[in-house]
C-alpha positions in Angstrom: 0.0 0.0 0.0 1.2 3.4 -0.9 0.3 7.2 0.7 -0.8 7.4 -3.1 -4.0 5.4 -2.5 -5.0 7.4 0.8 -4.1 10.7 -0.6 -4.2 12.7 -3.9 -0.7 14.3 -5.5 -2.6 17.4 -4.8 -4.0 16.6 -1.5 -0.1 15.4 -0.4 1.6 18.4 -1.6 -1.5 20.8 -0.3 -0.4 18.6 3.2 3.7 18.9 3.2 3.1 23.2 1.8 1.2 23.8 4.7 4.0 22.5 7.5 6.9 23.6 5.3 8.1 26.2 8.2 9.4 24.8 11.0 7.7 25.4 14.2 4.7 25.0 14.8 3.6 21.8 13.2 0.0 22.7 12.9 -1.7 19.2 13.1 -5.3 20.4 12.6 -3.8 22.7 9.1 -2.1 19.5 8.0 -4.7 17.4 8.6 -7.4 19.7 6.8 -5.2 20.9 3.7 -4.0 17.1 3.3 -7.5 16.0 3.0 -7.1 13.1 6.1 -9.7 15.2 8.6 -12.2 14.4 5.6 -11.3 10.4 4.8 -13.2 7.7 5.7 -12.4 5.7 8.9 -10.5 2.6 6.9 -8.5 5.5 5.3 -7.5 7.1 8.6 -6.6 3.3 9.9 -4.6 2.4 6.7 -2.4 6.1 7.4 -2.3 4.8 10.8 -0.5 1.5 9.8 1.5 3.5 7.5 3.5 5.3 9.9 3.5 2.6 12.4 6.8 1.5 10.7 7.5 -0.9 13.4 4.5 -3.0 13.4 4.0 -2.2 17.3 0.7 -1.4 17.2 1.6 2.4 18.4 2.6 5.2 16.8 6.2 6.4 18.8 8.1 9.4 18.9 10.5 8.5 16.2 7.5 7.4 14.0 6.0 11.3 14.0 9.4 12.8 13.9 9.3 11.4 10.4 6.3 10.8 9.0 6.6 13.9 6.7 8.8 11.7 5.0 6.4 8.8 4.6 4.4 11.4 2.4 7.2 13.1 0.2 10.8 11.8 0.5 12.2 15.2 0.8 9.8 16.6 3.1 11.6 17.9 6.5 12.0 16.1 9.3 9.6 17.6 12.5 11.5 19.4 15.3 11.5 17.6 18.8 9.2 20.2 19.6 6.9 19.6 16.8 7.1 15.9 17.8 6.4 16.3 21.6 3.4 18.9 20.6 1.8 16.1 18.1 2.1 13.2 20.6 0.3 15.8 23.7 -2.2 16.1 21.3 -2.7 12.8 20.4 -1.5 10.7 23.5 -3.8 12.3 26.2 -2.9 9.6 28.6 1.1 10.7 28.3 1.9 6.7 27.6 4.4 7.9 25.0 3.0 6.3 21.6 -0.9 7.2 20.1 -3.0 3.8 19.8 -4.8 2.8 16.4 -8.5 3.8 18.8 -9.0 7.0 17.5 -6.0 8.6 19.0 -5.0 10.6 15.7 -5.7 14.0 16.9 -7.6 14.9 13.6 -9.3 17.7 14.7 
């Protein structure tokens, strides 16, 4: 599976413009210009898995620092700010990875 059956060309580059500065990593802008706020729950579930790289289950730390990447090769890396800021949002229970239940903090 491929970001290119979740997302458009256009809905992926709408995504990666909108974050291009660093700091802040607007979730809620990302997730709106990229189109994901809008897809269907299997869609959301299927980006999940995608940037679960390590098959844990979770999404981790060193997951979101990248997961630009997962979208556009040459897409920036997040700051450890960004990161920390993205997991508060979406690991309410401070556990230190987001579960697969919802936990993508899409709006």
């Amino acid at each position: 599976m491929a970001m290119t059956d979740i997302f458009s060309p256009a809905e992926i580059a709408s995504g990666i413009t909108a974050v291009e500065a660093v700091n802040p990593f607007d979730h809620k802008e990302f997730f709106k210009r990229s189109g994901l706020s809008s897809k269907s729950a299997e869609q959301v579930k299927l980006f999940f898995d995608m940037l679960d790289i390590n098959g844990s289950g979770f999404i981790e730390e060193t997951e979101i620092l990248i997961f630009l990447r997962n979208l556009k090769a040459d897409a920036r890396l997040m700051t450890p700010a960004e990161t920390a800021e993205f997991m508060k949002a979406g690991d309410p229970n401070n556990t230190g990875k987001i579960g697969p239940d919802g936990a993508l903090p899409l709006t």
